[in-house]
C-alpha positions, -999 to +999 in steps of 0.1 A: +456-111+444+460-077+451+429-068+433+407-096+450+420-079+483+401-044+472+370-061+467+362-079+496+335-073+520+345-054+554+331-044+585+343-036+619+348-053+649+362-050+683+389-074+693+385-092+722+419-115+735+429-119+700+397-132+687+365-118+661+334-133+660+321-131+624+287-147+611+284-169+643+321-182+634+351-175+660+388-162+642+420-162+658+456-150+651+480-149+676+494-119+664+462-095+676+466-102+714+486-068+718+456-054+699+432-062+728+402-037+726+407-022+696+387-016+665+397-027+634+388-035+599+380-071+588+376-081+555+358-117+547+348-138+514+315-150+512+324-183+501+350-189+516+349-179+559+377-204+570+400-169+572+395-130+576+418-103+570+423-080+596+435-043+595+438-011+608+416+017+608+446+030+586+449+007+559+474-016+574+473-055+575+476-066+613+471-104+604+452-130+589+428-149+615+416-184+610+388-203+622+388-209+659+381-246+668+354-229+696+335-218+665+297-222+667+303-247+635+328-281+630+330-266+602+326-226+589+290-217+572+296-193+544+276-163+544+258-174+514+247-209+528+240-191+564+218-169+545+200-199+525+195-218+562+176-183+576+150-185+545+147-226+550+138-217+591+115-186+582+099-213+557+096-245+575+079-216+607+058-206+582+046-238+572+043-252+612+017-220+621-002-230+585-003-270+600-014-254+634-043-238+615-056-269+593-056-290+623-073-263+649-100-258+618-105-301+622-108-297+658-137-276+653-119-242+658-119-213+635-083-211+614-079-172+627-096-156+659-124-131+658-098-100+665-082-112+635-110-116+610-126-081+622-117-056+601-101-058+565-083-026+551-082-017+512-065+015+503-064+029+537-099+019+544-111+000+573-139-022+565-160-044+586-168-079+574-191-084+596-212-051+586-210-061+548-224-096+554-249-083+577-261-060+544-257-093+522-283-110+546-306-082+546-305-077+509-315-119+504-339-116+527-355-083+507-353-102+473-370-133+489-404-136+479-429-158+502-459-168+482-495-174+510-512-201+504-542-185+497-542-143+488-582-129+500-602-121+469-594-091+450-556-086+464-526-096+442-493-106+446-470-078+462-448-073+436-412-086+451-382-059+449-359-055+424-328-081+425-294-063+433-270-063+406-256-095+400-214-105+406-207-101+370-219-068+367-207-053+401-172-029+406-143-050+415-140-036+449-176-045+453-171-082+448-138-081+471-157-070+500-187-096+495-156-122+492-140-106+525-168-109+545-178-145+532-147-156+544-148-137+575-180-162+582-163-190+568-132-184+595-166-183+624-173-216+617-212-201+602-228-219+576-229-199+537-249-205+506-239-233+485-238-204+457-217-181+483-194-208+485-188-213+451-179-176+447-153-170+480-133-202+462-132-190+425-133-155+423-098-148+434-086-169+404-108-149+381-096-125+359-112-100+381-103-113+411-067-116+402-064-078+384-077-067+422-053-082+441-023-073+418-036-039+417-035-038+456-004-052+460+012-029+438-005+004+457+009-013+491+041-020+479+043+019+463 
């Protein structure tokens, strides 16, 4: 017992008319009302908050404090099961701003505003989507080639421009910003290439793709 007592948790509280408030959880002994104001020393178990120990700033045991029937709780929460209900909230919010996106994108409305969308930062670089698929237009529209109907006698064919290089053979970098700006559009509402498409949704799960983002989660975390 005496060795359980050296290993328990403790912080310090002020007492207030004989009661602590712990972990949203209200503890009472009669025995600390001459103690009004005070700071002292209360020890706890994590799974088991029906009790706290209380002491002096000295070492001294003052009294042990029960569960307070104005608790926040019928019963007391352990600090492990209050900490498992905090992750279930931040979860279930989570989930209610991902539902709130789905169904704005049915309504017609773009999943994240403009503001939002505008800028994309790798490595302490600030990129513009908007810019890089503005330079992806261009370039299809340089590698486009529109045949007349009929070329004057003598004249042949400007020869069309050379293709840019194609996903497989660009940087890694390269193919994230293409990706970032596609979905930049995509979050617009603006129409994209079949072929476009095809690439925002699979390259992330390539083994590219997913070498990028590990490496960049790894520098961010560092």
């Amino acid at each position: 017992m005496q060795l359980a007592t050296l290993f328990r948790p403790r912080v310090t509280r002020t007492l207030a008319r004989a009661e602590i408030r712990l972990f949203n959880n209200i503890y009472f002994a009669r025995e600390l009302e001459e103690f009004h104001g005070s700071e002292v020393h209360v020890a706890y178990d994590i799974h088991d908050v029906s009790k706290v120990w209380v002491y002096l700033p000295d070492g001294r045991l003052l009294a042990t404090a029960e569960v307070n029937g104005n608790s926040r709780h019928y019963f007391p929460v352990p600090v492990v099961e209050q900490a498992r209900q905090k992750r279930a909230q931040g979860r279930l919010d989570r989930l209610d701003t991902k539902r709130e996106e789905v169904l704005a994108e049915l309504n017609g409305a773009p999943a994240l505003t403009a503001a939002e969308a505008s800028t994309v930062v790798i490595g302490g670089r600030i990129v513009q989507p908007e810019a890089v698929l503005a330079q992806r237009h261009a370039q299809i529209e340089a590698a486009e080639v529109v045949e007349p109907a009929v070329l004057p006698a003598g004249v042949s064919a400007i020869a069309p421009k050379a293709p840019t290089r194609s996903r497989s053979e660009r940087t890694a970098e390269e193919n994230y910003l293409e990706w970032a700006a596609i979905g930049a559009a995509l979050d617009r509402g603006e129409g994209i290439a079949a072929g476009d498409a095809r690439f925002h949704k699979s390259w992330p799960t390539s083994a590219q793709g997913t070498t990028w983002f590990k490496k960049t989660a790894a520098s961010r975390a560092a």
